[in-house]
N, C-alpha and C positions, 0 to 999 in steps of 0.2 A: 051799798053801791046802787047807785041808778042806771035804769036800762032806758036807752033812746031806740028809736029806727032812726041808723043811718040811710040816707038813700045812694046808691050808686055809684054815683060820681064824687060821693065823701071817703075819707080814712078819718079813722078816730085820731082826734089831737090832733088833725091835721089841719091846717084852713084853707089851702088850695087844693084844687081839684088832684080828684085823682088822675088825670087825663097831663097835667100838667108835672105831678109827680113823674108818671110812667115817663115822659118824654126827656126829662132828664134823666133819669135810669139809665133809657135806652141809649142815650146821647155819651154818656159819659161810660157804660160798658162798653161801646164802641171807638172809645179813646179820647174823645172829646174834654177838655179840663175843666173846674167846676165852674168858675169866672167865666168861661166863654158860654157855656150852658147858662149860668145862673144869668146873663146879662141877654140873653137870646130869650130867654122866659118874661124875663122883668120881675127878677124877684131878686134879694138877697143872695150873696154868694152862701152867707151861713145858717141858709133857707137848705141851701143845696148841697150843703155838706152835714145838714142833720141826715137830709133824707139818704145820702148817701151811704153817713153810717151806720143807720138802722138796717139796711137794705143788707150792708154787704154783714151785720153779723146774723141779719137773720137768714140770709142767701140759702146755707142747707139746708135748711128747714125749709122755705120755700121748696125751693128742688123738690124732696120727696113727697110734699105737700102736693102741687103741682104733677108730677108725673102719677103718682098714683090713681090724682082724679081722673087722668088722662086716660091710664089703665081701665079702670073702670067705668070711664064711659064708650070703651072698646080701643083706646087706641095701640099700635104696636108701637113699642119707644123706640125712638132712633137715638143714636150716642148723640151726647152732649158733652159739650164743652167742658174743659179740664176746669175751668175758671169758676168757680160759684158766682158771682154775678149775673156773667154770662148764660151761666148752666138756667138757674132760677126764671132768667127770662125766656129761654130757650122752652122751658117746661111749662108756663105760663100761655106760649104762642100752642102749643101743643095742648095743652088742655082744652082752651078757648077755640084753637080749632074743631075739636073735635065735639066739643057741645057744640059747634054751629052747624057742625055736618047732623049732626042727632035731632038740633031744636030749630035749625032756619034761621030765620033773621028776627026772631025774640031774642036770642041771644045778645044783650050787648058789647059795646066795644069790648078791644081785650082788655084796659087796666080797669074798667068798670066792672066788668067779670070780675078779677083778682079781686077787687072791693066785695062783691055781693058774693064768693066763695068762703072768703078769707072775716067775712062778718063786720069787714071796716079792719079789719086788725093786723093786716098789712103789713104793718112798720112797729106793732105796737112794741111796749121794752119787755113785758111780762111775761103775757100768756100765749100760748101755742095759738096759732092763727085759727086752727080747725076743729078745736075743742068743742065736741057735742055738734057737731055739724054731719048730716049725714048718718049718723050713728057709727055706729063699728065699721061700715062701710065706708067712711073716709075717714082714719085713723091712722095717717102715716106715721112710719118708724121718724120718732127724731133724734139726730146723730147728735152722739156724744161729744163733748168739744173734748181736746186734748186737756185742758182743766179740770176735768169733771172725771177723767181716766184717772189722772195722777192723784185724784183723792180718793179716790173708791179702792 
């Protein structure tokens, strides 16, 4: 395996910006459908329904990715959203706040944040986003799917 630096505004595997990613996310957990997103962007509909369904199986794992940074760089969690999509982005705004309250305006945007936390790996099909990042100190629990229960 080859190691790159991604920079900021990338996801691995990805070819559009991270910045253009985020905004369909955001656009489509807020109800928005893919077609009207993916034609608002200018990208393929089945541009936006990849990203879509990486997103929503990685969504818990985001979540607790996501809030525990947020823990740990001081924040108190406020309830989030019943919906994993939703929740993920909710905990994402939450982190990112909260390193810009810590770091000022080095901090970049939020979905460029998600990139440079998450190591580009975002969306990836694999590996945990936050593997060896952080050390022990960002090591969130990740949730077991109902699949992974029924065979154990």
């Amino acid at each position: 395996m080859s190691r790159t630096l991604l920079p900021s505004f990338l996801l691995e595997r990805r070819l559009d910006p991270v910045s253009v990613i985020g905004a369909a996310l955001v656009a489509m957990a807020n109800g928005r459908g893919m077609r009207p997103v993916a034609s608002a962007l200018g990208v393929p509909h089945e541009t936006v329904r990849g990203w879509r369904r990486r997103y929503r199986a990685r969504a818990p794992t985001l979540v607790a990715g996501f809030v525990a940074l947020a823990v740990g760089l001081g924040a108190m969690v406020t309830e989030l959203s019943g919906e994993p999509e939703r929740a993920g982005l909710e905990a994402l705004a939450m982190a990112w706040t909260q390193a810009r309250q810590r770091l000022g305006e080095r901090v970049v945007g939020v979905f460029e944040f998600a990139s440079l936390v998450s190591g580009g790996e975002l969306l990836t099909h694999t590996r945990p986003p936050w593997a060896g990042l952080g050390g022990a100190a960002l090591m969130p629990p990740v949730p077991v799917s109902p699949s992974q229960r029924s065979s154990s």
